[in-house]
Structures are given as C-alpha cells and as structure tokens.
C-alpha positions as CSV (number, residue, x, y, z in Angstrom):
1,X,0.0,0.0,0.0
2,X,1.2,3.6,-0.6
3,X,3.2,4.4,2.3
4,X,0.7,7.8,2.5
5,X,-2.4,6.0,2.6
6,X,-4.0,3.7,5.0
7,X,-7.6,1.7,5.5
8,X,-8.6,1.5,8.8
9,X,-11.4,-0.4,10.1
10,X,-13.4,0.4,12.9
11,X,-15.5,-1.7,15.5
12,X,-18.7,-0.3,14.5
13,X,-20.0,2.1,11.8
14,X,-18.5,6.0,12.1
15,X,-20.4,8.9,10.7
16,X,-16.9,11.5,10.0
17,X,-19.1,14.6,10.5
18,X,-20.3,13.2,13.9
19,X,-16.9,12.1,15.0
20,X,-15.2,15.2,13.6
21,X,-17.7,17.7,13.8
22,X,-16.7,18.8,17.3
23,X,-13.2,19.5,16.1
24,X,-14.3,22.4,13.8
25,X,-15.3,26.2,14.5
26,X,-17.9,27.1,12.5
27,X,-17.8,27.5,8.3
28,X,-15.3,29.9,8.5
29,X,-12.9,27.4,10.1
30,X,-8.9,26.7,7.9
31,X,-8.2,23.2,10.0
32,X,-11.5,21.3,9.1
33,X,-13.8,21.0,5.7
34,X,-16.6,18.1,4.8
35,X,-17.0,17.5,1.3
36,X,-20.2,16.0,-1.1
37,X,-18.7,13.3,-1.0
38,X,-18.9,12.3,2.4
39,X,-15.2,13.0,2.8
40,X,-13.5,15.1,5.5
41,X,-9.6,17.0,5.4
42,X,-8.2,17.8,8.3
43,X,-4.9,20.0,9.4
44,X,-3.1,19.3,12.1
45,X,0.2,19.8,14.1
46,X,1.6,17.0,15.4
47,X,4.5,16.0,17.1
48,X,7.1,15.7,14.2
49,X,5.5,18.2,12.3
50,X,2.2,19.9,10.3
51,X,-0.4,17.4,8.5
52,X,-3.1,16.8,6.6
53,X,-5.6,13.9,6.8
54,X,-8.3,13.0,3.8
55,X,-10.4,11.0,5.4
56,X,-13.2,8.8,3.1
57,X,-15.6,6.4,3.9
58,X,-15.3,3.2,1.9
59,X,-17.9,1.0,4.1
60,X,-19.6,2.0,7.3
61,X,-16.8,1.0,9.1
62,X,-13.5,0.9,6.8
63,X,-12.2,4.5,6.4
64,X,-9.9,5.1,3.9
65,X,-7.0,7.7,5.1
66,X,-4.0,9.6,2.6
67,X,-1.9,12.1,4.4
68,X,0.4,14.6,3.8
69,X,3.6,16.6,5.3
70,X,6.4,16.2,8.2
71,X,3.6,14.9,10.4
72,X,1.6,12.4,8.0
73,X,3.3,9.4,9.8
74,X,2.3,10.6,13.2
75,X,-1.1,11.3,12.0
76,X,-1.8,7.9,10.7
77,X,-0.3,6.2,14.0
78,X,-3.3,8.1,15.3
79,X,-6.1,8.6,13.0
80,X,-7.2,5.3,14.5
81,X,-8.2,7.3,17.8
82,X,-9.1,10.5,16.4
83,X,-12.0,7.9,14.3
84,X,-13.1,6.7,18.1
85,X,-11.1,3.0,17.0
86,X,-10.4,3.0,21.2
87,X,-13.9,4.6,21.9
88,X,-15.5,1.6,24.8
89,X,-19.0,2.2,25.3
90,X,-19.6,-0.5,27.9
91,X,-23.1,-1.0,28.5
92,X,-24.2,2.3,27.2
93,X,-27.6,0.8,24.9
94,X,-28.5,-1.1,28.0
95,X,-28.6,2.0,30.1
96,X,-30.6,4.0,27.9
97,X,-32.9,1.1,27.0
98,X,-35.4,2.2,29.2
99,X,-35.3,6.3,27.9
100,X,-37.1,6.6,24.7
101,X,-35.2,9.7,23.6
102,X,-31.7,8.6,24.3
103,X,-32.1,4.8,22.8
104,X,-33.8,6.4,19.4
105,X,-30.9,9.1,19.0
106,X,-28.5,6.2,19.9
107,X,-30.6,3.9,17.1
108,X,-30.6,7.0,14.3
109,X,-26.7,7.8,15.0
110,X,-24.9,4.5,15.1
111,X,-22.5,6.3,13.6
112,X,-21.6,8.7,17.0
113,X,-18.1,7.4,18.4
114,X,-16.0,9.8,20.5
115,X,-12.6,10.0,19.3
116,X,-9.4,11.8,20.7
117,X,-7.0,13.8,18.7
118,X,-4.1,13.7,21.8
119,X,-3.8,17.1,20.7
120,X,-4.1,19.1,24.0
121,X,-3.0,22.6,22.5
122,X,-5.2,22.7,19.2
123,X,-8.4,22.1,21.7
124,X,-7.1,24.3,25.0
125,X,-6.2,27.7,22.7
126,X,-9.8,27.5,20.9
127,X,-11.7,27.2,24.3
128,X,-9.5,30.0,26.2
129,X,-10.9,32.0,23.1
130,X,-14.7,30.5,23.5
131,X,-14.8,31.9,27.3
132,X,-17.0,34.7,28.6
133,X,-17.9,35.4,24.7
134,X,-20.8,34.6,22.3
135,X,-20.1,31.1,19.5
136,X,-19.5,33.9,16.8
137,X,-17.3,36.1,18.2
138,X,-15.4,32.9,19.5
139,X,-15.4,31.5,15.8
140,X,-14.3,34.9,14.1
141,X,-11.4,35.1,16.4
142,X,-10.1,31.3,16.2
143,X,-10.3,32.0,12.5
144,X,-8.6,35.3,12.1
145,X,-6.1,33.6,14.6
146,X,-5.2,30.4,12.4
147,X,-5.7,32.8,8.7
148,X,-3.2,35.7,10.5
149,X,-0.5,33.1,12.1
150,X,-0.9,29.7,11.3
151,X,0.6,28.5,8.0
152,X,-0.9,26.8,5.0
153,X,-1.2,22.9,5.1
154,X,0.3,20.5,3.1
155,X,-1.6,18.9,0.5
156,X,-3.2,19.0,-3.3
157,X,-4.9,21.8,-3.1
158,X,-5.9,21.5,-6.7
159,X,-8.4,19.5,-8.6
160,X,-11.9,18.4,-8.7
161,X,-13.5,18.1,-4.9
162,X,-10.8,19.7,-3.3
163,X,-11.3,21.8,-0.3
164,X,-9.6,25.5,-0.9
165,X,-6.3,24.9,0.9
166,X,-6.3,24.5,4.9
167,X,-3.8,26.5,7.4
168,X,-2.7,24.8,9.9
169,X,-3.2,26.5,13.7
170,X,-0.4,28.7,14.9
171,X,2.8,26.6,16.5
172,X,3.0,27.1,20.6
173,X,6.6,29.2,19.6
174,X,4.3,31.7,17.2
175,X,1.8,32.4,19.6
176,X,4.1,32.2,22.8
177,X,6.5,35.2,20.6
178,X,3.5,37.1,19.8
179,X,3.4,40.3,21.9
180,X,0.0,40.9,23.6
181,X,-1.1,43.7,21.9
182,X,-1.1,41.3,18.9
183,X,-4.0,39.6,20.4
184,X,-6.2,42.4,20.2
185,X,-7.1,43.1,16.8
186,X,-8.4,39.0,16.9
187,X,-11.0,40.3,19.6
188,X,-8.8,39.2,22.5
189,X,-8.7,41.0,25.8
190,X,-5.1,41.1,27.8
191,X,-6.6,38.2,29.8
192,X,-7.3,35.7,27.7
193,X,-4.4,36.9,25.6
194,X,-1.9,36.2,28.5
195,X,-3.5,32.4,28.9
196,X,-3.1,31.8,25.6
197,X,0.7,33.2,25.9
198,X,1.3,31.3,28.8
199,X,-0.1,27.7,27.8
200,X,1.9,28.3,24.5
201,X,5.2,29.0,26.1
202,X,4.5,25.8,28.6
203,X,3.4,23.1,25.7
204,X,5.7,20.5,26.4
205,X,3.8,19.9,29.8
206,X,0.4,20.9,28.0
207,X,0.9,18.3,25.6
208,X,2.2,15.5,28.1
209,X,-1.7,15.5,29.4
210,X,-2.7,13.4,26.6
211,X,-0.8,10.9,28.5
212,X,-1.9,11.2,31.8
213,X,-4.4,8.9,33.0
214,X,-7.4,11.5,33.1
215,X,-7.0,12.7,37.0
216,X,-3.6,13.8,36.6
217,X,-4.4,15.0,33.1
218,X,-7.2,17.4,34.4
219,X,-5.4,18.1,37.7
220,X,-2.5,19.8,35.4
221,X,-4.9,21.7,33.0
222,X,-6.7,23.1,36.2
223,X,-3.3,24.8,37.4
224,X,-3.1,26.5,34.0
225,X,-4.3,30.1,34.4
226,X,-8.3,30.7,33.3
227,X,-8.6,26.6,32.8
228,X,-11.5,26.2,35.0
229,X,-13.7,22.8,34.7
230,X,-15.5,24.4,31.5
231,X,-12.5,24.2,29.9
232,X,-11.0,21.9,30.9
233,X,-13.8,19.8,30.3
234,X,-13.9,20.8,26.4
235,X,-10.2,19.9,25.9
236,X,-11.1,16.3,28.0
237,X,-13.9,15.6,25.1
238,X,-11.6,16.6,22.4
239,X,-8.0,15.5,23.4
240,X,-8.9,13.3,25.2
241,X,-12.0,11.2,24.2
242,X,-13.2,11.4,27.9
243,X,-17.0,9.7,27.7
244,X,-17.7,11.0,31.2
245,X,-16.7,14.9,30.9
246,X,-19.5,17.4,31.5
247,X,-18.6,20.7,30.9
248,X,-19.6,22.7,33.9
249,X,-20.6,26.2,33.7
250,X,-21.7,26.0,30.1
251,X,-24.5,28.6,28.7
252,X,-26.6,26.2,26.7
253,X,-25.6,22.3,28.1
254,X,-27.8,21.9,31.6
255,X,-30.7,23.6,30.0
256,X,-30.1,20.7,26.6
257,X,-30.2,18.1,29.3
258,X,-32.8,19.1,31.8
259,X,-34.7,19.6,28.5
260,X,-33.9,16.2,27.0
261,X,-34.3,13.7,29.9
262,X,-37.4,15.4,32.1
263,X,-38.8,18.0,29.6
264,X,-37.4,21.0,32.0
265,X,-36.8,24.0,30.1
266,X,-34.2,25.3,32.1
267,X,-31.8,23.7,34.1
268,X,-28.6,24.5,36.3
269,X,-25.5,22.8,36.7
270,X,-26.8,21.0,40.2
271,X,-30.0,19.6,38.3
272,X,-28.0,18.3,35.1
273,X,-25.3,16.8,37.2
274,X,-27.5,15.2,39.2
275,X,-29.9,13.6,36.2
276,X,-26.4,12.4,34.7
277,X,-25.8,10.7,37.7
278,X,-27.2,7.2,36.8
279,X,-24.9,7.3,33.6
280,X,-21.8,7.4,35.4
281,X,-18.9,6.8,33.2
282,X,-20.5,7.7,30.0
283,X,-22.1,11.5,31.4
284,X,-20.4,12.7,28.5
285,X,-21.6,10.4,25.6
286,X,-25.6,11.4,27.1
287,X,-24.6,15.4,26.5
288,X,-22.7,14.8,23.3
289,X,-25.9,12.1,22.0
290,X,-29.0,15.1,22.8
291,X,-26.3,17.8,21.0
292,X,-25.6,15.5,18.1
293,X,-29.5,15.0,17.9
294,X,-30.5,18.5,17.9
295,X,-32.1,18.2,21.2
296,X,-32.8,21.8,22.5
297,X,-34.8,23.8,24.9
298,X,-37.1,26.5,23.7
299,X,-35.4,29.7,23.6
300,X,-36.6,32.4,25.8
301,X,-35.7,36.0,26.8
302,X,-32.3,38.1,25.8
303,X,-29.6,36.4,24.4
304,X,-25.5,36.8,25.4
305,X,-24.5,40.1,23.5
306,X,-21.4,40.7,21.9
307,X,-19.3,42.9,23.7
308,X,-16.3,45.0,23.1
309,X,-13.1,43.7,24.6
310,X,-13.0,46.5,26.8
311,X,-15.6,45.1,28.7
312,X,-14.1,41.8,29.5
C-alpha cells in the first residue's frame, strides 16, 4: 500500500461529521472542511510536524485515510483514535434502553463514536478563546487567529473536490513570541491573551496530558491560568475522548439536558449533574448524543451580546 495511505477499520459504523464535527469552528474554520462526498480533510500539528488527513468512507466501518507533510506518519499512527477505534461504550444501549429519547438518538446515530485527537493545545487555545464570549465572536477570532499566524497545510490543493487549501493552527513558539497587543485586533482582551501566551510557552507539559491517565491529566490543566472545569472539560472531550466529561458552567448544556431527559426547560448545573448521575462513566456520551440529535430547549428571553473587549 502507498506508504501515504491507509484503510482503517473500525469496531462499529462512524459517521466522520459526527466524530469530527466537534473539532471544527464554524464554516469559517482553515483546520477542518466536509465535502459532497462524504469526505473530511483535516490540518493538524503533530509531534514531528504539520499534516493533513483526507479521510473517506469506503464502508460504514473501513475508512480510507492519505496524508500529507512532516507529520503524515504521526497522524496515521493516530487517526485510528481521532475515528473513536479505542472509543468503549460498555453497556451504554442497555442503560438508555429504558429512555425513549436517548435509545432512538443512539438507534438513528450509530454512527456517533468519541474519538481523541491527543492534541491538547489545538483544543485548550480555541476554548481560552470560547470563554466569557458569544459562538461567533469565539469563531471569528479562532479564525482570524489560524488565517493571521498559522501556515498553509500541506496537501493538493488543486483538482476536482478539493477543499480551498487549509492553514494549519499557529505553533506554541508563534503564539508564545507574539506580543500581547497582537492579540487584540483578533477580539482578545489582555486576559485571555496572556492564557493563551502562557499555555503556549509551557506546551511540552500541555501536551504530556494526553498521556496522563485522566485525574492527573485534568489536575495539570486546572493549574493552568483561566482553565476552569468548562475548559478543561472541552479539551477532555476533544484531546482526550473522555466519555464521562460534562462541561460545567456552560451557557446552553444543563438547559439541553434538563430539557432532553425530564422536559425541564431550564436547568442548572446542580439539576443536570444530578440527572447524569445514573450514567456514570458515560455522562459525557448522554450530553454529546442530545447535541448531536439536535435536542434543544425553547429559547426564551435576551440572548449573550457581543461585547467590546473592553468590557471583558
């Protein structure tokens, strides 16, 4: 087989734009396209370098992967996980058997695994950026961040079904060197500016949570500055594949839960927590099947307001 290209075969059908999905920022995002086909791309930095991945389905469960740049071999080593190949989901269908909603969503998305890209920096910079703001202020600044400082991925960028080319997110040395007033015209405050500075310039020991068994792993994103359970919770869900992470503190989540298992419109973190309860171990795989499903509570009174970066 070409030494770029790989078939992988996974345990059970995978649906790429529900594995992958959570990975991207919006349409605007550089590091993640779906095309007609039914194919994804993907950029990445890895270890030994940037990549990309062209993902296609073949079969519901044999993925077909080609991959490009320093990190292509690192990325295939992986791409196994980042499909949700390690993805154990124990007795989940037994425990929802008995709650309508949660066994049909499970029954129309076979295709749901939760995979880990072992990337701890490409998921902890976006949600530094995704705190105290509104979902498209958060997306227009991870984008202007990636189109101002990352660098464009390698790949065929030509030809029929091709994406337009992908950037790859900015290095930890690029965003570590940039000075903080940099950070401003991307709609980032000194504050979440300085995080970002600071996780950048530490990413060696960032990066070594991906190998942590999970306590230690969120024990050392907790000392990071502004890395509270919300975010560290959205890095364990993409990093790390965590089927148990809730993020706490979230805008929409407890209100999507309360909604989806007792019909509660609104909801706190107390009430969700405690309705997750009974799905210990797989909390996470509940929040992520109701989000994947669509499942939302009606929408009432003002919404979060964009707000200068002054303000925050």
């Amino acid at each position: 087989m070409d030494p770029t290209r790989r078939l992988i075969e996974l345990p059970g059908p995978v649906d790429l734009r529900l594995v992958l999905g959570i990975h991207g920022r919006g349409g605007a995002d550089m590091a993640l396209r779906f095309s007609r086909d039914g194919s994804a791309w993907r950029a990445t930095r890895t270890p030994e370098g940037p990549a990309t991945l062209w993902l296609l389905p073949e079969s519901q469960t044999r993925i077909r992967v080609d991959a490009w740049g320093a990190g292509a071999r690192w990325a295939f080593e992986q791409a196994p996980d980042l499909l949700g190949a390690s993805d154990d989901e124990e007795d989940f269908a037994d425990r929802i058997a008995a709650i309508p909603l949660l066994r049909d969503l499970a029954r129309r998305m076979p295709g749901l695994r939760l995979g880990r890209t072992a990337r701890v920096l490409e998921a902890l910079v976006p949600a530094i950026i995704e705190q105290k703001v509104t979902g498209a202020e958060a997306r227009a600044s991870i984008a202007h961040l990636v189109r101002a400082h990352g660098e464009p991925a390698p790949g065929p960028w030509t030809g029929t079904g091709k994406p337009a080319p992908l950037r790859v997110p900015p290095a930890a040395a690029t965003l570590a060197g940039l000075p903080g007033y940099a950070y401003h015209p991307l709609g980032l405050e000194r504050r979440r500016a300085d995080a970002i500075r600071f996780v950048a310039t530490h990413a060696n020991r960032v990066e070594e949570c991906a190998a942590l068994p999970l306590p230690d792993a969120y024990a050392r994103l907790r000392a990071l500055p502004l890395v509270g359970p919300w975010t560290a919770a959205e890095v364990g869900l993409r990093a790390f594949g965590d089927p148990d992470i809730v993020s706490v503190g979230d805008f929409h989540v407890p209100n999507t839960v309360c909604f989806g298992l007792v019909g509660d419109e609104r909801g706190t973190d107390e009430r969700m927590l405690e309705l997750l309860a009974p799905f210990a171990g797989q909390r996470g795989r509940v929040v992520r099947l109701l989000e994947a499903g669509g499942v939302s509570a009606p929408k009432h009174g003002p919404r979060m307001q964009a707000r200068s970066i002054v303000d925050l």
